[in-house]
C-alpha positions as CSV (number, residue, x, y, z in Angstrom):
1,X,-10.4,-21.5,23.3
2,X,-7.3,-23.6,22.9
3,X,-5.6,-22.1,19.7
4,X,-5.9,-18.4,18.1
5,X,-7.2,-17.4,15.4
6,X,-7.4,-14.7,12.9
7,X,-7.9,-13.3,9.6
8,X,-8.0,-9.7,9.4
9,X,-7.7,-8.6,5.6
10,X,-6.2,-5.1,5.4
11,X,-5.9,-2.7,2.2
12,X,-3.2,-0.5,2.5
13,X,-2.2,2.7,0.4
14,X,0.7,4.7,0.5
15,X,2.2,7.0,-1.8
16,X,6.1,8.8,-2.6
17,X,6.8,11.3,-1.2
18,X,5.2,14.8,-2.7
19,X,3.4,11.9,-5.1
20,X,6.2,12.4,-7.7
21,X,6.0,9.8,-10.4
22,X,8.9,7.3,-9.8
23,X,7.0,4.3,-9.9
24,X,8.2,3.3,-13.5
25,X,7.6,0.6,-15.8
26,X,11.3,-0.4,-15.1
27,X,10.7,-1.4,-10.9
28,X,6.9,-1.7,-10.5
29,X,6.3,-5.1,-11.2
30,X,9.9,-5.8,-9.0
31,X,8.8,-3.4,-6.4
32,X,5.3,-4.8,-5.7
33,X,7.3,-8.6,-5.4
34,X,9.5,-6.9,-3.1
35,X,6.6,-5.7,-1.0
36,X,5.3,-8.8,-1.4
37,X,8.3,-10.7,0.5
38,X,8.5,-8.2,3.1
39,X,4.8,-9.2,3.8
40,X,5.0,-12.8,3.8
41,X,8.3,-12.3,5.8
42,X,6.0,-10.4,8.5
43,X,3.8,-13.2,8.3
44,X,0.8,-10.9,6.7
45,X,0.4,-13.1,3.7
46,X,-0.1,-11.0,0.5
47,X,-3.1,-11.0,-1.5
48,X,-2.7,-8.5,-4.5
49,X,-0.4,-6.2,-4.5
50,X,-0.2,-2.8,-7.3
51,X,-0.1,0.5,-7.8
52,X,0.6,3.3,-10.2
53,X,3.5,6.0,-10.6
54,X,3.7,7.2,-7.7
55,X,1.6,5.1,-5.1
56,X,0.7,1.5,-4.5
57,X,-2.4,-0.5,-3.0
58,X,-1.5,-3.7,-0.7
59,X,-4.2,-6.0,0.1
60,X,-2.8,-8.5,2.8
61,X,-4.1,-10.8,5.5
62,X,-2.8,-9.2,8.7
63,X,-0.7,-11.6,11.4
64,X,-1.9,-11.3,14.4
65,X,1.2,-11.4,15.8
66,X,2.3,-7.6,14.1
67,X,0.9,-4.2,14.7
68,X,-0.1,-1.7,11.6
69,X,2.7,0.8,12.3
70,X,5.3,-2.1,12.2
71,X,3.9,-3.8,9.2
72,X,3.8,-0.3,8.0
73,X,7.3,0.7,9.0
74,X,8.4,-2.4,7.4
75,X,7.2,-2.3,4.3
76,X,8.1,1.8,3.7
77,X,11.9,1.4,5.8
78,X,12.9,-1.6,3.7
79,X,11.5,-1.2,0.4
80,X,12.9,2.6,0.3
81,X,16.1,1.1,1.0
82,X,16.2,-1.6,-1.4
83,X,14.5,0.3,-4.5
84,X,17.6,3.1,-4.0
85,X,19.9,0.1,-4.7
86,X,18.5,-0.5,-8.1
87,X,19.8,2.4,-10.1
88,X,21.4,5.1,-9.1
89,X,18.2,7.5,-10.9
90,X,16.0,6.2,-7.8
91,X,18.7,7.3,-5.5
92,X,16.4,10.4,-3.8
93,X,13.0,7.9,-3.4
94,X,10.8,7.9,-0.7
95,X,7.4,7.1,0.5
96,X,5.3,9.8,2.5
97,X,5.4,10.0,5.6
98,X,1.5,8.9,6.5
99,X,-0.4,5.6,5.1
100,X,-3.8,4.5,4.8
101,X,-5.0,1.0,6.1
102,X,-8.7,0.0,6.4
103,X,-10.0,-3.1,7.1
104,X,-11.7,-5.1,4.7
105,X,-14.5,-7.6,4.8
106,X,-13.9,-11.4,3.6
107,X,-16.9,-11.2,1.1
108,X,-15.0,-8.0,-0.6
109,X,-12.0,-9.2,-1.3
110,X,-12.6,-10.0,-5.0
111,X,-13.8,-6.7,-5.4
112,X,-10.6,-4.9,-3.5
113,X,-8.5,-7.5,-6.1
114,X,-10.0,-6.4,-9.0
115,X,-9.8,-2.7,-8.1
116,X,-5.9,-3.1,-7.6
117,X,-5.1,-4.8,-10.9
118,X,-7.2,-2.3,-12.6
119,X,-4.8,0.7,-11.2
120,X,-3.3,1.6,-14.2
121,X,-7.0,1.9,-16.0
122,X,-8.3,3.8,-12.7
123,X,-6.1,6.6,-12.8
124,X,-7.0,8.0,-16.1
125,X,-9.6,9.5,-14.8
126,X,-8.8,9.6,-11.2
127,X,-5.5,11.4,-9.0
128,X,-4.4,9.6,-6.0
129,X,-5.7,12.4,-4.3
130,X,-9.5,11.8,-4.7
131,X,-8.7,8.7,-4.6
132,X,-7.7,8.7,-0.9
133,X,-10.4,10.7,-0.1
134,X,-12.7,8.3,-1.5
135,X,-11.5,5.7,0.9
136,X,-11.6,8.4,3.9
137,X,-15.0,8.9,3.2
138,X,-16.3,5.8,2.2
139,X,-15.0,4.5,6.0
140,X,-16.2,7.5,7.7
141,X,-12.3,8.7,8.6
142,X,-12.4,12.0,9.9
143,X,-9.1,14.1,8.4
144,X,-7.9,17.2,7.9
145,X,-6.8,18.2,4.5
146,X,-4.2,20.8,5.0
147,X,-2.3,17.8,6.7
148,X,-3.2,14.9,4.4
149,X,-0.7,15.7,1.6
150,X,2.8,16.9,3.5
């Protein structure tokens, strides 16, 4: 074949560090743009991007020409730096150390969409927590949960 192709949609989740609530009103809707940029800069065009307090949901198409760990690097490195620029309150922010990324298929991608926007409505009855594990299950990730939270 003469050319490469690709489209490889990806939903990532990630969450700050010890899950503490600093994902305000005041930088969410900046933060996810932010994201956003970083993505299209990486050339892993953004599909919906959200979250709640204190984790967010990316559903991007991934470039072929990236890894996961760098897009993954990339997006926690520079939006941990940037978002501590903003006010001096989000000065001691960070994202966890780990991620989640699972691979989505093209037919599902309304349904991932949907399920982003609808964050805020999720987690009234829902922690991040079961939420994760949800997704571990759901694609059959084995884990360990004494280290799934550090």
């Amino acid at each position: 074949m003469p050319q490469s192709l690709s489209k490889v949609y990806v939903h990532i989740t990630f969450s700050t560090k010890n899950r503490k609530a600093l994902i305000d009103e005041e930088i969410q809707k900046r933060l996810f743009d932010y994201l956003g940029g970083i993505c299209k800069g990486l050339e892993c065009n953004p599909v919906q991007i959200g979250g709640y307090n204190d984790h967010i949901h990316i559903l991007c198409i991934l470039s072929r020409k990236i890894t996961q760990a760098i897009l993954l690097e990339k997006l926690k490195k520079e939006s941990s730096i940037w978002i501590k620029t903003i006010n001096p309150r989000y000065a001691s922010f960070y994202w966890q150390n780990g991620y989640g990324i699972f691979s989505v298929n093209p037919t599902g991608v309304k349904v991932i969409t949907e399920y982003i926007l609808n964050q805020k409505e999720h987690h009234k009855t829902q922690t991040f927590q079961d939420e994760l594990r949800a997704f571990l299950e759901k694609y059959n990730i084995e884990y360990d949960e004494r280290y799934l939270w550090d």
